[in-house]
N, C-alpha and C positions, 0 to 999 in steps of 0.2 A: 281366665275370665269367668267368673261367675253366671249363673242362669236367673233368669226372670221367671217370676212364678209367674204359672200361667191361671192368673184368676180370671183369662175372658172364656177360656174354655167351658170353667164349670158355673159359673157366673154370668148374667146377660148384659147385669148393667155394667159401665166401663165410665173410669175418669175422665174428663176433658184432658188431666197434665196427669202422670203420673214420674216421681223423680226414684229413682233405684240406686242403692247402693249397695253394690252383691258386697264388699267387702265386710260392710258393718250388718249386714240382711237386712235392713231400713228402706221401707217407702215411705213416701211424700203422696198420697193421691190427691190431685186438688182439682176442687170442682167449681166454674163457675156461675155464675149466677148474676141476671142482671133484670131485679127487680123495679117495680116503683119502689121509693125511698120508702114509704110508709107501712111495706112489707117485708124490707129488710131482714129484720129477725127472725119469720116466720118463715121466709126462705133460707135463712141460714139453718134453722132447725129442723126444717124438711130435709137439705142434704145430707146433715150429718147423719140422724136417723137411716136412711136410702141407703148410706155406706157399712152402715154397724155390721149387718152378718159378716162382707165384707170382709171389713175389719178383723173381725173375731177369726174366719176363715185362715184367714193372712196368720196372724198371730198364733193361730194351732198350728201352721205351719212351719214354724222357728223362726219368723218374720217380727222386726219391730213395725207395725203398719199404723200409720194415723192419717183420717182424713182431715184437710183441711176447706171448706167449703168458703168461698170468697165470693164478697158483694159489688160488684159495681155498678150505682144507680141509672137508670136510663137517661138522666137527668145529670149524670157527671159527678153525683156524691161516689166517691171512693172508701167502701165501710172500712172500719178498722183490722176486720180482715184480713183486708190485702197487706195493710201496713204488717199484720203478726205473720202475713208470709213471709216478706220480705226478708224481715227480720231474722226467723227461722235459716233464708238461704243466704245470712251473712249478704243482702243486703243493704249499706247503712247509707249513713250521711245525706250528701248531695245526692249521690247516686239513688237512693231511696226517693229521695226528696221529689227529683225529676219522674223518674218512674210513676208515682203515684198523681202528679201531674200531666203527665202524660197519658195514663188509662182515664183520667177525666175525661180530656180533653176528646178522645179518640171515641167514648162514651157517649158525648155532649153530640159531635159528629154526626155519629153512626144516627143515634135516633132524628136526629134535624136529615139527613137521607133518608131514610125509614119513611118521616113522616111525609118529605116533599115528593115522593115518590105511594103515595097511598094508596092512589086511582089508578095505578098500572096495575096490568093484568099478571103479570107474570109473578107477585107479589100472593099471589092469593089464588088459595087450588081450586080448579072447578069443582 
């Protein structure tokens, strides 16, 4: 079995998913993000950037390393993003299909919790 670089050692920031493949030296770091919709791109360009030394690091290392930074709106828009990850991990069809309906939906959710829970204290640091 192959070893995982240890990029948290000399490195502070760290992926939300990281996917390895000691066989092939291949990461997957992927970062997510869940903006308003109308900042989308601006957060997808903040991540990639955040990753590049990263990156470069990985890759001086005999690593193929790409981040992939994914959008999912607060609002339940699902950027295309996520669609070119899926894609990436072979996955298609239905199976895709549902997935990307599914992180709407669980998006759409999360924020309508979020927000009917606003006034609680525990929500917000003294």
């Amino acid at each position: 079995m192959g070893q995982s670089p240890q990029y948290n050692q000399r490195n502070k920031i760290k992926p939300d998913i990281v996917i390895h493949s000691a066989s092939t030296q291949q990461l997957i770091m992927v970062e997510l993000t869940v903006p308003y919709e109308n900042r989308k791109e601006e957060a997808h360009i903040y991540k990639r950037e955040k990753y590049m030394n990263l990156t470069k690091e990985l890759e001086n290392a005999g690593y193929k390393a790409v981040v992939m930074p994914v959008e999912v709106g607060a609002r339940g828009f699902v950027g295309s993003s996520v669609y070119d990850l899926l894609t990436k991990l072979s996955i298609c069809g239905n199976k895709r299909t549902k997935a990307l309906k599914l992180l709407a939906e669980i998006a759409k959710n999360s924020s309508r919790w979020i927000w009917s829970r606003r006034n609680e204290r525990f929500l917000h640091k003294d």
